[in-house]
N, C-alpha and C positions, 0 to 999 in steps of 0.2 A: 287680518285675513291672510292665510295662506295661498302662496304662488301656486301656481299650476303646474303640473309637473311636466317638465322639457320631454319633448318629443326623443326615441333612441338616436335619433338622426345627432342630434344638437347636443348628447352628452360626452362631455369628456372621455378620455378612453380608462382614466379611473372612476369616473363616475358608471359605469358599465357595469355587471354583473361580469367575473372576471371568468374565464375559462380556463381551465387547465390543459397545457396541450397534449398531447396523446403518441403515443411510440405510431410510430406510422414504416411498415416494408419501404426497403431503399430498391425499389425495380427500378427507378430509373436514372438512380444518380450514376454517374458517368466513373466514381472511384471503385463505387462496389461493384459495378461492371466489372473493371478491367481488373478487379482484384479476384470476381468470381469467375474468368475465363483465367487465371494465371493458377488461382489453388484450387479450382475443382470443388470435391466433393471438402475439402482442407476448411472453404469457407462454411461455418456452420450456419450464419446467420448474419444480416445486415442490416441495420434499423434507422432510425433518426428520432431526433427527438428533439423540439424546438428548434430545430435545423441542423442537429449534431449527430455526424453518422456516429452508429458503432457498429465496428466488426468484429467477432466473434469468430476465432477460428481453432483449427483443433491447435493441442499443445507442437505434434513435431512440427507445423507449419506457421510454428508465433515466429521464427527469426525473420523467415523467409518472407513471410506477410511486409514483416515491418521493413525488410530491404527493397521489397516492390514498392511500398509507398516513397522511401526515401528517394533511393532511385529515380524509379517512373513517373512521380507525381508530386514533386518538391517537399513533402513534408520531413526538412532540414531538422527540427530542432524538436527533442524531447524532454518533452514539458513536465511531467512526471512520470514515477512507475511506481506502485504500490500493490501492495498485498488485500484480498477480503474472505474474510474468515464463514462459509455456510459449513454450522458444522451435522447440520440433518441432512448434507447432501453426498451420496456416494463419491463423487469427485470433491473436496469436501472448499477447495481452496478457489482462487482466480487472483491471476494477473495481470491486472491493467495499467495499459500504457496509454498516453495523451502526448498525441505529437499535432504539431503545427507550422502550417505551409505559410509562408510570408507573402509569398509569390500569389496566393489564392486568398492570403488571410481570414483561413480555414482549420478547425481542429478537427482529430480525427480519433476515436477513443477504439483501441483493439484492446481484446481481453480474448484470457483463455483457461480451460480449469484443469487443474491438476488435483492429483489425488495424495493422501497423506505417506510420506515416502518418495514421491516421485518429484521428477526434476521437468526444469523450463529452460529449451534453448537461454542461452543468456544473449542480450542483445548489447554487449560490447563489443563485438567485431565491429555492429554497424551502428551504433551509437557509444562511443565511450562515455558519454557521459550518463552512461545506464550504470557506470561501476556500484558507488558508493547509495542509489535507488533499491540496488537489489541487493547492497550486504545490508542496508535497514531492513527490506524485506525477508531476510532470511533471519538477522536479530529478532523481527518482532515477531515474524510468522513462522517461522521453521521450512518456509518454501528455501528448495535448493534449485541452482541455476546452473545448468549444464553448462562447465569450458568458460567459466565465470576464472577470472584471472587470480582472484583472490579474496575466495567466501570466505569472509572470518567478522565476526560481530563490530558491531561500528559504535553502537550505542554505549553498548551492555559490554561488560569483560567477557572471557574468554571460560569456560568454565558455570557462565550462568547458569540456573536450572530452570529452564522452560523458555517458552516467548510470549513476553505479556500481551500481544494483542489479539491472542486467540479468541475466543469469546467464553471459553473452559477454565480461565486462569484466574486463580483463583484474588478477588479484589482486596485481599487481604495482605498479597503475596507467598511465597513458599521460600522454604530452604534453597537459599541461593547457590552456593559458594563461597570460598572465603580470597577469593584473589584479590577483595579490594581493603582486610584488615586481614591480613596473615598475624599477625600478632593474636590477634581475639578467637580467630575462626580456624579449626582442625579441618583438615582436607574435604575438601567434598561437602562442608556446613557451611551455615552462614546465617542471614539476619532471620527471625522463628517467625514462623508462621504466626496469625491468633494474636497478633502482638498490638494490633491498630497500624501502626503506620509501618509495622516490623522490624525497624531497625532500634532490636537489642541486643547489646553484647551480653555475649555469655560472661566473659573475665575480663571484666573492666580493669585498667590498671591503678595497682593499689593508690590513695591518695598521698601525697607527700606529707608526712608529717609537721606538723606547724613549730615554728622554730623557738625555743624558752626564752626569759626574761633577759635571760644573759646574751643568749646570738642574736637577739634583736637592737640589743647596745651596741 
């Protein structure tokens, strides 16, 4: 004989029919206030989500944003910063940053969009340890970062060709480069496209010849 099924009162909170939470406006969190009386029309938009703001603001006002949080409202420490690739979108990129208040033991996600060519204040003045987030950023994505102390590829060598984490590139790979077998590879070529995993040498080095019955005595 089967149990009677428990009242909603008495069910576990996995035993519940799960909800998924929902973006919900930040009118009255006290950060996006003071962040949306500091940048104006700068802030584009405020949200939460499972109790995580994010701020949204235009590009010239991502340093400044992120200096008022530091500053004004403890979020000391930057957690990451990454690149996301919409490429059906007129502004085609975004920039998000996740920083975190100890004092509030609170994150705080800002992002902002830039378009292909253009550049994003760099937030090493006020976080240096934005350096080596945004030369990945700029290896994988092609995003450039304004006053950036030293955008040069972190990953990938110098001379690559493209950034693989656009959403355009190709999963095969392409013609790289040859900075990383200058022996094998002429200026400007590198491992072939079409190839599976693409790394083939064009001129492999000849194989040594095997030694006779006598240089083997």
């Amino acid at each position: 004989m089967s149990e009677a099924p428990k009242p909603p009162a008495e069910l576990a909170p996995w035993e519940r029919e799960p909800a998924a939470p929902q973006w919900q406006e930040a009118a009255d969190d006290p950060v996006a206030l003071a962040l949306g009386e500091a940048l104006g029309e700068a802030l584009v938009s405020a949200r939460t989500f499972a109790g995580d703001l994010t701020l949204e603001v235009r590009r010239e006002a991502f340093r400044s944003a992120c200096a008022a949080l530091k500053e004004r409202h403890d979020f000391t420490l930057l957690v990451d910063l990454c690149g996301v690739d919409f490429p059906k979108r007129e502004e085609r990129f975004e920039v998000v940053v996740h920083l975190y208040s100890f004092s509030a033991n609170r994150r705080v996600r800002v992002k902002t969009a830039v378009g292909e060519g253009g550049e994003v204040p760099s937030l090493v003045p006020v976080y240096p340890a934005a350096n080596w987030p945004e030369r990945e950023t700029w290896d994988m994505f092609g995003i450039r970062f304004a006053d950036h102390p030293d955008l040069t590829r972190i990953l990938l060598w110098e001379g690559f060709n493209g950034h693989p984490l656009r959403k355009d590139f190709p999963v095969e790979g392409i013609d790289t480069g040859a900075a990383i077998y200058p022996e094998y590879y002429e200026a400007r070529q590198g491992p072939i496209a079409g190839t599976g995993t693409g790394w083939k040498v064009k001129n492999p080095p000849a194989a040594a010849p095997e030694s006779g019955p006598e240089e083997k005595k």
